[in-house]
Steps between C-alpha positions, in 0.01 A plus 500: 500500500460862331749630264586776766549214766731274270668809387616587816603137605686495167668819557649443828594144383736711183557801679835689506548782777701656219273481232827371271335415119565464133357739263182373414475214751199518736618615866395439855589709791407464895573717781440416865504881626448843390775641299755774453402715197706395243583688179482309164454559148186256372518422130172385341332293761223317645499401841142359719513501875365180624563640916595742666539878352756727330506890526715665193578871387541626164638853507241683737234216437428217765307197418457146703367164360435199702351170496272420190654818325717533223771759360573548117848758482469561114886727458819473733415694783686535817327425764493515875321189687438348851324243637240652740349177579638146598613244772595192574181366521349697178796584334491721157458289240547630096587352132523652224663513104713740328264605212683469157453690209543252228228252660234823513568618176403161358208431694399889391516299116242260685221787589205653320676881399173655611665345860835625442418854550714877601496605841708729735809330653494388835789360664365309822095371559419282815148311442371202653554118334271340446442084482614462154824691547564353806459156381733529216778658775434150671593314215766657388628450896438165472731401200804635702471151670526326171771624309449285185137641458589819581736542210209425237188633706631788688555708162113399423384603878643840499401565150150425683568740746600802312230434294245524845663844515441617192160432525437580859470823735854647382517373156513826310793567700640158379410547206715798443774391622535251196375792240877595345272840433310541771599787724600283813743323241637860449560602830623167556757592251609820674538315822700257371737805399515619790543218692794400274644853509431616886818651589493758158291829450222408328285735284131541479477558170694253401324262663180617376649490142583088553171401550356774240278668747502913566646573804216572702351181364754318608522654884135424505532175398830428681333588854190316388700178501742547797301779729821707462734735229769371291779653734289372775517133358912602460542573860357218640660210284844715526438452891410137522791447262744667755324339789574116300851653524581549844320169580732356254799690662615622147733771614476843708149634522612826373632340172150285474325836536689636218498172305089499448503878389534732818714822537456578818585236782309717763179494227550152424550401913167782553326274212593178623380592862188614373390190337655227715483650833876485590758678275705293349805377739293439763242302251818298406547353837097464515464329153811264647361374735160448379659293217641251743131426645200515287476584101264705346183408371399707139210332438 
């Protein structure tokens, strides 16, 4: 049996059609029909497609990966993904890790410094696995049926696997992420601040000033990483913010408008109609019912 083969056996046998995980814990996800876009923020992750295809959007950028492909997501970025192609009988089929800092930075400690070297940030790459990453996603599959192992391999297995990305098709992207300098580590910085601080007016150059970069450096660097501007960025987490909100029914959609930083309820409900195809009431009753059938899928 090929890794692909066992991979996919594997994955529907630990799937979740929610994708539910622990930070850091290897995740499987299945889905037996196309999809809904769904809007998500992705922390740091890697995620292969052992079936089936994905279609995603990143501000005005649209990229797919499928079976025998891989995505790296280097910064939080929200994200918009569907499933484009699945069924019963071939039903999408991914797994995946939340990359962590603390395990690249040490494996970084492990490489030749002529290896370790600048680059531009990037903030998403899709490539194609190959047999050696693959396998490694197989075994680290493969311990969630033994519990005891896992607990003293599975640490050691996605050690292994982070460092097969740092030394394969997106590893200076990898690499950067674990650089506390490097200027993907800055930005990563800024988004973090913004993230944290979505509903207030942020300012440019004090953003620029946090991660000691010009300003024009910083826009250049900032769009480099996330294919879109600061206030961009802003907009988009303070709408998925407002959109986890209504689904969560946390009050009057009015009040959750001005709660993640809007003035205007007709610019917020404008917005909000704009990027989620319904404006916000009627998105409400939507998400509502959509949370009583299916779950998303972020991976």
């Amino acid at each position: 049996m090929g890794s692909l083969e066992e991979l996919q056996r594997l994955i529907k046998r630990h799937a979740t059609s929610k994708g539910d995980r622990n930070a850091g814990d290897v995740f499987a996800v299945a889905a037996e029909a196309p999809t809904e876009l769904q809007h998500v923020v992705l922390e740091p992750t890697f995620v292969v497609v052992a079936q089936g295809a994905k279609r995603a959007m990143l501000g005005d950028e649209m990229f797919e990966y499928r079976e025998g492909q891989f995505l790296v997501v280097s910064v939080d970025l929200p994200i918009a993904g569907c499933v484009i192609q699945a069924s019963p009988e071939l039903p999408y089929l991914a797994a995946g890790l939340t990359l962590q800092l603390a395990t690249i930075s040490s494996l970084l400690l492990e490489m030749d410094p002529a290896e370790v070297a600048a680059s531009e940030p990037a903030g998403f790459a899709v490539s194609d696995a190959p047999e050696d990453l693959l396998d490694t996603v197989v075994r680290l599959l493969r311990l969630k049926d033994s519990p005891r192992d896992a607990a003293v391999l599975g640490p050691l297995v996605e050690r292994e696997l982070v460092w097969r990305l740092l030394h394969g098709a997106q590893g200076a992207m990898v690499r950067q992420i674990g650089l506390a300098d490097s200027r993907l580590s800055q930005i990563g910085r800024a988004i973090r601040f913004i993230r944290s601080h979505h509903a207030e007016a942020i300012s440019i150059p004090m953003l620029a000033d946090m991660v000691a970069m010009s300003e024009s450096s910083f826009h250049r660097h900032f769009r480099g990483a996330t294919t879109m501007s600061p206030l961009q960025y802003q907009k988009l987490i303070r709408l998925q913010e407002a959109r986890a909100r209504i689904l969560a029914d946390a009050g009057d959609v009015a009040a959750i408008g001005y709660s993640v930083g809007y003035d205007s309820p007709s610019q917020f409900s404008r917005e909000y109609s704009r990027l989620f195809g319904a404006p916000p009431g009627r998105d409400k009753l939507r998400l509502g019912l959509r949370a009583m059938g299916a779950g998303s899928l972020p991976a």
